[in-house]
Steps between C-alpha positions, in 0.01 A plus 500: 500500500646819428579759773366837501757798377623709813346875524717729305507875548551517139218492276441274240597543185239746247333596859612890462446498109223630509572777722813597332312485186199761695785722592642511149158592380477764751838622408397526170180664515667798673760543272199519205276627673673790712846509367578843619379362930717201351831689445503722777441218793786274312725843523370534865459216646845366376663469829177292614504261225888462488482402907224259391778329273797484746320423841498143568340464852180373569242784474685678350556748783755743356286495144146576656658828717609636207224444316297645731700835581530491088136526488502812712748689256281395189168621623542848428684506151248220367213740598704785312526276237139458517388849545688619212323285217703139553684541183871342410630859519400563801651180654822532390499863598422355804704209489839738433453739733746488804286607737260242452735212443672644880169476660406176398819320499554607825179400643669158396832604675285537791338194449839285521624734750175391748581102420871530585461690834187397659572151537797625705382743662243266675725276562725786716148582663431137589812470631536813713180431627598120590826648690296782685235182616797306576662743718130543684473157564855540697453743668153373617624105578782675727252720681336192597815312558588774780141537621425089550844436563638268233887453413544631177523268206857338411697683261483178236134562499446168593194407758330654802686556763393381882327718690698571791 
């Protein structure tokens, strides 16, 4: 009898076809349909997409905080882009200008910036907090210690010691 196939946490083959195959249509629609909204978010949100490329972990932290602080720089030049007729013109105007590319590709600075030092700058509250607890719980076990009498504990760490 044959023996069922272990889970994978790969999918099977042709599972994501038809998703890749959505998101190609998607793709192209935009680029047909509004090729001017098309050029200035691949001008934009370069930075995003390029961190989608390169960042390996699981979730993708690093890629999703730039995306996200790249979506705040693009708001306001796509509704320029928008509010001045959403021609090809008018997005590469937009697309050139220094100003614009500044803002938005350092929203995406930002972005990495966030999901290099946050992680450690939890971890240095965690830990300060840990040592201030720590130091607490010292000072509180040899406040007892002097009020109920007990020997303080060995310097190895090792056991209680007799009460005396």
């Amino acid at each position: 009898m044959a023996q069922p196939l272990p889970p994978t946490s790969e999918p099977a083959p042709g599972q994501h076809r038809s998703f890749i195959w959505l998101e190609g249509l998607a793709c192209g629609a935009l680029a047909t349909l509004a090729t001017p909204t098309a050029l200035l978010l691949a001008v934009l949100f370069g930075p995003a997409l390029l961190a989608a490329l390169l960042d390996r972990q699981p979730g993708r932290p690093v890629a999703r905080s730039i995306a996200l602080c790249s979506l705040c720089g693009i708001v306001a030049p796509l509704r320029e882009l928008w509010a001045a007729g959403h021609s090809l013109g008018v997005a590469v105007a937009l697309a050139a200008d220094p100003d614009v590319l500044a803002w938005a590709w350092g929203a995406a600075a930002v972005g990495w910036l966030l999901s290099e030092l946050v992680p450690v700058t939890v971890r240095v509250v965690l830990e300060a907090s840990t040592l201030s607890r720590a130091a607490g719980l010292r000072a509180a076990r040899a406040r007892y210690e002097a009020e109920w009498g007990f020997a303080p504990p060995p310097p190895d760490g090792g056991g209680a010691a007799p009460v005396g």
